[in-house]
C-alpha positions in Angstrom: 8.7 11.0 2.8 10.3 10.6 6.2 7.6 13.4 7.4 4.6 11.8 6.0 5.7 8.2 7.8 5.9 10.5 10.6 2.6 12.0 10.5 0.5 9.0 9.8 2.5 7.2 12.9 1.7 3.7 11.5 3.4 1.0 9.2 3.2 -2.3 7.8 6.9 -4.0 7.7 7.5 -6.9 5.1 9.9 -9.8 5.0 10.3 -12.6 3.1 11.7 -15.0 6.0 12.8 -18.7 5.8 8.9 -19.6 7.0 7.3 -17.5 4.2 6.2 -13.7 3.4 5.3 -12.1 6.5 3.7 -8.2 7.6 3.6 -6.7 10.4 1.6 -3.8 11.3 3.1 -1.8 13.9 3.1 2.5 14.9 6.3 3.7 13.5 7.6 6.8 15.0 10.4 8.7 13.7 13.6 9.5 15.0 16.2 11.2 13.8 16.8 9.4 10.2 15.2 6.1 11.2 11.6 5.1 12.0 11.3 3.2 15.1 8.5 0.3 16.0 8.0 -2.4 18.3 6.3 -5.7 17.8 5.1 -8.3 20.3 7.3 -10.4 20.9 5.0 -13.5 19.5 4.9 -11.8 16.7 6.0 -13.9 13.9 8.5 -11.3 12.6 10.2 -10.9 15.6 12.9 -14.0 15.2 13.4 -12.6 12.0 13.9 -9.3 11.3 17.0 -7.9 13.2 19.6 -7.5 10.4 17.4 -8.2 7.8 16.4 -5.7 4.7 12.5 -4.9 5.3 10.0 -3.0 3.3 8.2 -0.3 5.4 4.8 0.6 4.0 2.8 4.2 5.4 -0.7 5.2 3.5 -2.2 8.5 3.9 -6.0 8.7 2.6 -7.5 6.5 -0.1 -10.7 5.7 -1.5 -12.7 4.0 -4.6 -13.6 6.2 -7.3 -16.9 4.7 -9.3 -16.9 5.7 -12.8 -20.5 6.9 -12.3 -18.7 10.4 -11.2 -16.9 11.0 -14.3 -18.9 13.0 -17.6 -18.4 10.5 -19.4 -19.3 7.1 -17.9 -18.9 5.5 -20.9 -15.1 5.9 -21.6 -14.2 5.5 -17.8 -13.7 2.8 -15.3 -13.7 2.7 -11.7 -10.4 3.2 -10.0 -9.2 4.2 -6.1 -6.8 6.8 -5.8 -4.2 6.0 -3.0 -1.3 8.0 -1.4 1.6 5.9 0.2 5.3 5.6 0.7 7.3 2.7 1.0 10.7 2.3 2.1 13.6 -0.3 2.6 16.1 -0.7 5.3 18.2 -2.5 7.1 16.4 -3.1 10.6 18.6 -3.5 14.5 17.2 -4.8 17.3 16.8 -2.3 20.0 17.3 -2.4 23.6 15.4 -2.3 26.9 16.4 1.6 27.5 15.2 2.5 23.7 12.5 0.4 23.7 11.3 2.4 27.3 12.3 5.4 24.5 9.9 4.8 22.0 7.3 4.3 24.2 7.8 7.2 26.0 8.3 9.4 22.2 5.1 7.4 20.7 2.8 8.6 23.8 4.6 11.9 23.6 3.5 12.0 19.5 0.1 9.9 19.8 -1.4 11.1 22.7 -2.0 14.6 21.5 -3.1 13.6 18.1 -6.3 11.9 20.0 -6.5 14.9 22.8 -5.6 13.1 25.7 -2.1 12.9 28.0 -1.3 9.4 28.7 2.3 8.6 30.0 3.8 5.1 31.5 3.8 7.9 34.9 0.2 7.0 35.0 0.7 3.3 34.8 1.9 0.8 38.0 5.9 0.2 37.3 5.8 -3.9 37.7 2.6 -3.9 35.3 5.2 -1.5 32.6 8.3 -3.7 33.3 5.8 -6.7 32.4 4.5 -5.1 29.3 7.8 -4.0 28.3 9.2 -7.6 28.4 6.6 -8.9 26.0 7.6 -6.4 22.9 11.0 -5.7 21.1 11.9 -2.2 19.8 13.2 -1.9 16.7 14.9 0.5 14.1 15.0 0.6 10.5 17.3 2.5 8.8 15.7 3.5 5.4 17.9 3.2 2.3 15.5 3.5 -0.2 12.2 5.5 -0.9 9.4 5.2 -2.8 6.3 7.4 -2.9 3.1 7.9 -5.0 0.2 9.5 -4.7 -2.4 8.8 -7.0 -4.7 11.5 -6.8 -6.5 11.9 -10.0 -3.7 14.4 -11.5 -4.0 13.4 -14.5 -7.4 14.7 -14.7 -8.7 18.3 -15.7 -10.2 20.0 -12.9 -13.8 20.4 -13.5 -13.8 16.3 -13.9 -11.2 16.3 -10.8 -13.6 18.3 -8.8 -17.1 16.2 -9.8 -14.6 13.4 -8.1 -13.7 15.1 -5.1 -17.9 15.7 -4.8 -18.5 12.4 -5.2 -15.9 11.2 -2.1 -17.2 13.7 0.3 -20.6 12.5 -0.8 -20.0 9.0 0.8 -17.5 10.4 3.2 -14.0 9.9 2.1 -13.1 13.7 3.0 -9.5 12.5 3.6 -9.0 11.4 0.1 -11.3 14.6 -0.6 -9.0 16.9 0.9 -5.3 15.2 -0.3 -6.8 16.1 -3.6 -7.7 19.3 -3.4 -4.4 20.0 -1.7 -2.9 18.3 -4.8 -4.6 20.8 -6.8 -3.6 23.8 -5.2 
């Protein structure tokens, strides 16, 4: 589960804080054991989150299912088929040097993934510094895990693969594929 936050290289982190439920949606990169974000700094999680227990949410490929795609419309409903892992963890401020870290391993990570070569090299030092003062690095340390992938496996495969048809028919070949990988 560590891998697939790692390969989809974005989160959304929960608290419950003394001003309400808050998310925050941040890349998460991971390191070691630990995912690692950073939030700006107005961000209303920010003031709140260092030594608190977060939720970390990651989703991989999902998309609606209309019952239209099944044999037998009329004993089916529509449904979406999701995959996604959550986990909980403690959370530390980080600072300046890892923060300069992380951004450094995302562009190192994300850069490639969209074929290009970015690195703070290419940016003027006092316009970095000023970026770098208006985020906070963080680290969660995840305790817990969760995972699901709801991929129609409960379904035989002749009415799994009418589904998968029916997604790459109105384009959700991610969801498309994460099922016929399930399948395999």
């Amino acid at each position: 589960m560590l891998a697939f936050v790692g390969a989809v290289g974005f989160a959304r982190i929960f608290l419950t804080t003394s001003d309400g439920p808050r998310v925050a949606h941040a890349l998460a990169i991971v390191i070691g054991d630990a995912i690692r974000f950073h939030l700006a700094n107005g961000n209303a999680l920010v003031s709140h989150v260092d030594g608190a227990t977060a939720l970390l949410l990651s989703e991989g490929p999902n998309a609606y299912i209309s019952a239209n795609w099944y044999t037998d419309v009329s004993a089916t409903v529509p449904t979406w088929n999701y995959v996604a892992v959550e986990c909980e963890g403690v959370v530390r401020r980080l600072d300046h040097t890892a923060l300069v870290d992380l951004l450094d391993r995302s562009a190192a990570t994300l850069e490639p993934r969209v074929g290009e070569d970015w690195t703070r090299a290419k940016m003027e030092p006092p316009r970095f510094d000023a970026s770098t003062r208006a985020i906070t690095a963080f680290e969660l340390m995840p305790k817990t895990w969760r995972g699901t992938a709801k991929l129609s496996q409960n379904k035989p495969a002749a009415e799994a693969e009418r589904l998968i048809a029916g997604m790459t028919r109105v384009g959700a070949t991610a969801m498309a594929g994460a099922m016929q990988s399930a399948r395999e």
